[in-house]
C-alpha positions as MATLAB code, in Angstrom:
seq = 'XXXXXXXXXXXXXXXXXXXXXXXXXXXXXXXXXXXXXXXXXXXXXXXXXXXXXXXXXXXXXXXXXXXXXXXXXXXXXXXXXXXXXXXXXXXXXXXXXXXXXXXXXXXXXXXXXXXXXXXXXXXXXXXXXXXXXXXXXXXXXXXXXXXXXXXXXXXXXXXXXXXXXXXXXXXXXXXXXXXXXXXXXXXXXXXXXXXXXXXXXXXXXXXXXXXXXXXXXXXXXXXXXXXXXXXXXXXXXXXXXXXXXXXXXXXXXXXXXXXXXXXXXXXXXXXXXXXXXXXXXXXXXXXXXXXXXXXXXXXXXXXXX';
ca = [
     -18.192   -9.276    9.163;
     -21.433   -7.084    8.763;
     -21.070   -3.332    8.808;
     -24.062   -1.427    9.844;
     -24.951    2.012    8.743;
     -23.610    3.254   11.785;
     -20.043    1.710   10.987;
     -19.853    4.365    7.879;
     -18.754    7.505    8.349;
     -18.077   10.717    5.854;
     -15.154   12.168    6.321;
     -13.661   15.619    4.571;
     -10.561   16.064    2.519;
      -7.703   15.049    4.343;
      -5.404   17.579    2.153;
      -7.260   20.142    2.321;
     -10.169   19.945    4.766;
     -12.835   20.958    1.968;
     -16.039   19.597    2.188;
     -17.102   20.257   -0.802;
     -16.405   16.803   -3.558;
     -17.895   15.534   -6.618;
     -18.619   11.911   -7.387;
     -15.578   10.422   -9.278;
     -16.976    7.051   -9.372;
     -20.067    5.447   -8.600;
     -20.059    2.566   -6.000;
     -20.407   -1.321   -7.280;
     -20.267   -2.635   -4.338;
     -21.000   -1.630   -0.755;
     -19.357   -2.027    2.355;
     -21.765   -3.988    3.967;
     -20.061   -7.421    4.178;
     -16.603   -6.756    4.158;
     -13.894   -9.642    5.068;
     -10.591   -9.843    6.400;
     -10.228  -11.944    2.754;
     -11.147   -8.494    1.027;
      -8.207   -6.826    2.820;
      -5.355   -8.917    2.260;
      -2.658   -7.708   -0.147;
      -3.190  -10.587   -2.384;
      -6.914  -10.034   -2.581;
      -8.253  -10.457   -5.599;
     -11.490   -8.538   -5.166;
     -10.529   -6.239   -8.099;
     -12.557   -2.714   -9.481;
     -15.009   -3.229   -6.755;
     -15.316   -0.238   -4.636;
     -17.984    1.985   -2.787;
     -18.227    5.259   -3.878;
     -15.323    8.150   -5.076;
     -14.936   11.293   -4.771;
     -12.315   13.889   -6.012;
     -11.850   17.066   -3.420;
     -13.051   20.459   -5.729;
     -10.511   22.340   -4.022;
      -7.157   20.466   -4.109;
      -8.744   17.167   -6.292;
      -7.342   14.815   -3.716;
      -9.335   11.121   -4.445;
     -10.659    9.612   -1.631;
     -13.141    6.991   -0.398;
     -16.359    8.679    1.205;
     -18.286    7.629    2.904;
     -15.945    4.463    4.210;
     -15.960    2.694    7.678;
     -14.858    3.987   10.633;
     -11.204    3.813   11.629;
     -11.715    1.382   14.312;
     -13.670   -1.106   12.333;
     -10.866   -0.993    9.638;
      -8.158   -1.546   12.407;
     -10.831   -4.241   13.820;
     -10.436   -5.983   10.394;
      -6.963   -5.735    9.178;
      -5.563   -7.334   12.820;
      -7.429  -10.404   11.446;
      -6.019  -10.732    8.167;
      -3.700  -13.841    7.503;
      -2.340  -13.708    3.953;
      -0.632  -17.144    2.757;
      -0.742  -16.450   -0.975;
       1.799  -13.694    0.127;
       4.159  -16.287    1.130;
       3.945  -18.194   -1.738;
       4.955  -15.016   -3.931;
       8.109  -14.704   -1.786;
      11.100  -14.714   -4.045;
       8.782  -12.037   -6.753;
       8.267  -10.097   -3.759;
      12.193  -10.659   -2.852;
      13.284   -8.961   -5.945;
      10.938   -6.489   -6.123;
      12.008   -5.072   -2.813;
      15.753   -5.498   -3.622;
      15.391   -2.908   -6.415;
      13.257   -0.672   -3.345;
      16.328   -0.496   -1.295;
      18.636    0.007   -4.057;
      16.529    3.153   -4.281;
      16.468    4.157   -0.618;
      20.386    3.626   -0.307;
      21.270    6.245   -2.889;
      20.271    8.563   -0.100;
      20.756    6.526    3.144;
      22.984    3.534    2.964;
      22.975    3.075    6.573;
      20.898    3.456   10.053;
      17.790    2.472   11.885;
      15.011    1.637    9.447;
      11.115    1.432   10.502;
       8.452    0.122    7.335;
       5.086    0.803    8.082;
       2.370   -2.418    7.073;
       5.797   -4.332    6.890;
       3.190   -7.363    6.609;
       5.548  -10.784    7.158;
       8.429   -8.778    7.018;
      10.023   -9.496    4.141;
      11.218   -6.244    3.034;
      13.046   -5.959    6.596;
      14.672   -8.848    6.289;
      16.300   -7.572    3.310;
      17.366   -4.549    4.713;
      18.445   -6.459    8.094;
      21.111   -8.061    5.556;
      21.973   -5.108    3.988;
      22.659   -3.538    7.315;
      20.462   -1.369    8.045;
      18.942   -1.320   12.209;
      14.895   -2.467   11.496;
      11.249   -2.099   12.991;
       8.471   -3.046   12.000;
       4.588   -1.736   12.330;
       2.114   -3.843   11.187;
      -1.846   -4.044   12.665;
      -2.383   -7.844   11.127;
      -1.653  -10.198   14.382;
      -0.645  -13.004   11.988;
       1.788  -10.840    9.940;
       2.925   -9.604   12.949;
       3.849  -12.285   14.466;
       4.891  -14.215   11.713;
       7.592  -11.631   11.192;
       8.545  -11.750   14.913;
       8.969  -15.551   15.277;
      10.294  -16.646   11.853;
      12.493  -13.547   11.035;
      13.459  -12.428   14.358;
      12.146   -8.303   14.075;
      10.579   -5.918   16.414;
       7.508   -5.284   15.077;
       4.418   -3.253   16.964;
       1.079   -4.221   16.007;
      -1.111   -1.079   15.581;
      -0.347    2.249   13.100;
       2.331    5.261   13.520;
       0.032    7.294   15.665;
      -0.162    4.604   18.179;
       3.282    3.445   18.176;
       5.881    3.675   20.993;
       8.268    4.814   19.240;
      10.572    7.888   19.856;
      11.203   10.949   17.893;
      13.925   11.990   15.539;
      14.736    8.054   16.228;
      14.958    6.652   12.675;
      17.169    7.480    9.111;
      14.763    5.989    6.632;
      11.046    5.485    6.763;
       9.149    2.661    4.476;
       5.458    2.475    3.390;
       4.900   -0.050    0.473;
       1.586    0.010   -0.698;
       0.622    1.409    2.686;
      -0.849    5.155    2.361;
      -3.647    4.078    0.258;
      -4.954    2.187    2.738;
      -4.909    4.736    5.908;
      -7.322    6.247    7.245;
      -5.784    9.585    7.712;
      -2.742    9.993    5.440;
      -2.023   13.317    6.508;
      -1.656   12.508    9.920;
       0.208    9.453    9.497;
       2.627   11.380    7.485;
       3.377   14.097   10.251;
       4.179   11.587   12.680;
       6.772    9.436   10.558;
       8.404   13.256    9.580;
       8.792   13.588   13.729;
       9.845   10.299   14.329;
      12.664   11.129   11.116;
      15.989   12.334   12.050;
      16.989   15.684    9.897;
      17.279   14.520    7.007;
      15.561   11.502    7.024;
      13.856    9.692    4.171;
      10.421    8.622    3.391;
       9.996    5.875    0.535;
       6.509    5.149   -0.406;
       5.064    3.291   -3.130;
       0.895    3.720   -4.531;
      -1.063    3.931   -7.484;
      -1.238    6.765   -9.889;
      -4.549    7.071  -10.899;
      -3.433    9.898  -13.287;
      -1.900    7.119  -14.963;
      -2.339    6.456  -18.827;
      -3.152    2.769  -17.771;
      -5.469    4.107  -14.746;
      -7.045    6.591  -17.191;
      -7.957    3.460  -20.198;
      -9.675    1.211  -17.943;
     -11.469    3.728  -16.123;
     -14.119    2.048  -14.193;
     -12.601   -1.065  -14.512;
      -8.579   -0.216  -13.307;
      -8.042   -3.069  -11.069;
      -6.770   -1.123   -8.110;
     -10.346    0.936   -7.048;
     -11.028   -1.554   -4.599;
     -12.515   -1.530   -1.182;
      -9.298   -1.856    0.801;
      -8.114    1.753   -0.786;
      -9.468    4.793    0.910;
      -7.549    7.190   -0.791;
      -6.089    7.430   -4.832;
      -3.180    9.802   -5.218;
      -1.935   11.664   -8.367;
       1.608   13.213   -8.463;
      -0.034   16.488   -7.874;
      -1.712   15.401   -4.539;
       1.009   13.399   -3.182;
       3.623   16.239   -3.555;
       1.643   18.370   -2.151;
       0.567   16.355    0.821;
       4.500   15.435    1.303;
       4.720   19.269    1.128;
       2.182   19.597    3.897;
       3.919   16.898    5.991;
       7.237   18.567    6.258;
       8.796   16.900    3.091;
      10.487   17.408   -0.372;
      10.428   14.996   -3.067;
      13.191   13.952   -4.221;
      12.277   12.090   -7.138;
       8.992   10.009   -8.431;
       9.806    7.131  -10.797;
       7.890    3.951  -11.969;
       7.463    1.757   -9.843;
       8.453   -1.890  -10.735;
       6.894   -5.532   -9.280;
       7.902   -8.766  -10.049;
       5.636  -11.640   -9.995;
       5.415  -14.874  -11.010;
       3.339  -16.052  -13.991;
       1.200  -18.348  -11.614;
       0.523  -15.226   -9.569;
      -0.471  -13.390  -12.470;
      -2.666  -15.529  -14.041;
      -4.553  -15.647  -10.468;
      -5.487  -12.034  -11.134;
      -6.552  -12.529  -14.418;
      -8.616  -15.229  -13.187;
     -11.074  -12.763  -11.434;
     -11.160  -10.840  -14.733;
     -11.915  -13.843  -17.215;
     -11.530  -17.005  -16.384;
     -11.523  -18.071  -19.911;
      -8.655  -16.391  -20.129;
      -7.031  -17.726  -16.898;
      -7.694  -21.166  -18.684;
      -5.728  -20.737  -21.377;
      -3.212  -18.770  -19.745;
      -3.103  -21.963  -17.096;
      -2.929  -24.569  -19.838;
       0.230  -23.107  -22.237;
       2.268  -22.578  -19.139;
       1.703  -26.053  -17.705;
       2.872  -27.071  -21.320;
       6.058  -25.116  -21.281;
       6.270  -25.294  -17.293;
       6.660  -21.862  -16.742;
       4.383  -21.065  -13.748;
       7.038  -20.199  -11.697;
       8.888  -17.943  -14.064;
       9.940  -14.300  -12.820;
       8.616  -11.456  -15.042;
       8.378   -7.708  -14.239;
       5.718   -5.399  -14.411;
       5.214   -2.042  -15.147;
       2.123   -0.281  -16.514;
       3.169    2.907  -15.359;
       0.517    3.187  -12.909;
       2.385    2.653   -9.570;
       4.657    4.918   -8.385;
       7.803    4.894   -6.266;
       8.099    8.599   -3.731;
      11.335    9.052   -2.134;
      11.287   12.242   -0.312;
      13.444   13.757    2.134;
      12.188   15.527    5.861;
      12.632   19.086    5.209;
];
């Protein structure tokens, strides 16, 4: 797909509403051809981004200038992921140690996860008990999730959903709120669609990270599908904004399997991937489980205030 000028837009802080921002990072890349490949979770278009800012006022991290929310809506309902499916049992466990997280605080009730993709961490939680919905704007995803797991799930975003208020326990966004277009407003609709009480889980990047911080330029998460980069500081503070109180903000841990992380160090070095590729085919360890945690993704769980 070929964005034109007129597909870009600048936007102003979405914390704050200052217009004032200083470059944070330069772009490498541009938005002019961007794919539905470019967008898919597994994407491996790594550290390639348009240009960064950081807010002067509240030094929220956003994307600007960055297409316009219907051409990202336009894109992500075309996105068909199949390297996600292969990573299903990694992405199994990872989400079993989510939900052991959420049910410290609500082991019961109806359940909606927001870009629940294929549905994968609903299924879980169907098991576990809990009532679940789905939201998810990728027509694939979507109805991968409805005709192989059985799960209500609306294709578009919260602000478009039919959904009704003070109607759900527990709220879900994995790797979601980097990716919306306007966080703050997303998050003020899932707090009125929460029941007193209610909690919001979300997992993102920490690009205050020690790990984020060492590879500057080159952390592997500035990418083109990210609009915005949160810190602790920003995300408690748009949480606060939201109607919200964070309960705690931990590490966040992934599992993968070796084959999936040798993909990603593929787009890095492929020398690397090479010899990566050849000792595990020795020792047949492709498939092995490991988990990951370079202290740069972090797991929210805050409660509607």
């Amino acid at each position: 797909m070929i964005l034109e000028t007129s597909d870009l837009e600048y936007i102003d802080c979405n914390l704050c509403g200052s217009k004032s921002h200083s470059l944070f990072l330069p772009a490498n890349t541009d938005f002019s051809q961007i794919s539905a490949n470019a967008l898919a979770c597994t994407s491996i278009h790594h550290s390639k981004h348009g240009p960064i800012v950081r807010c002067n006022n509240c030094g929220l991290i956003f994307a600007n200038p960055r297409p316009s929310p219907q051409k990202i809506i336009e894109i992500y309902s075309q996105v068909e992921d199949h390297v996600y499916l292969a990573e299903e049992e990694g992405r199994v466990a990872t989400f079993k140690n989510n939900l052991a997280e959420i049910s410290r605080y609500k082991r019961k009730g109806k359940l909606l996860d927001v870009g629940c993709h294929v549905g994968t961490f609903l299924d879980i939680a169907k098991d576990y008990g809990y009532e679940v919905y789905g939201l998810e704007p990728s027509k694939w995803a979507a109805e991968y999730c409805r005709n192989k797991r059985n799960i209500e799930v609306q294709e578009c975003g919260l602000s478009e959903a039919n959904l009704e208020d003070s109607s759900f326990e527990v709220i879900t966004m994995w790797d979601v709120i980097e990716h919306l277009t306007d966080p703050y407003k997303e998050l003020r609709r899932a707090n009125s669609l929460l029941r007193d009480d209610g909690i919001l889980a979300i997992t993102t990047m920490n690009v205050d990270s020690v790990f984020a911080k060492v590879l500057g330029k080159h952390y592997p998460w500035y990418m083109l599908m990210h609009l915005y980069y949160f810190t602790p500081d920003t995300m408690e503070k748009i949480l606060g904004k939201s109607g919200f109180r964070i309960l705690e903000i931990k590490h966040h841990i992934r599992v993968v399997s070796l084959r999936y992380l040798f993909s990603k160090i593929k787009a890095y070095s492929p020398a690397a991937y090479r010899a990566a590729h050849t000792v595990a085919h020795l020792l047949k360890i492709h498939d092995l489980k490991v988990p990951l945690n370079f202290g740069d993704i972090m797991t929210v769980i805050a409660r509607k205030i």
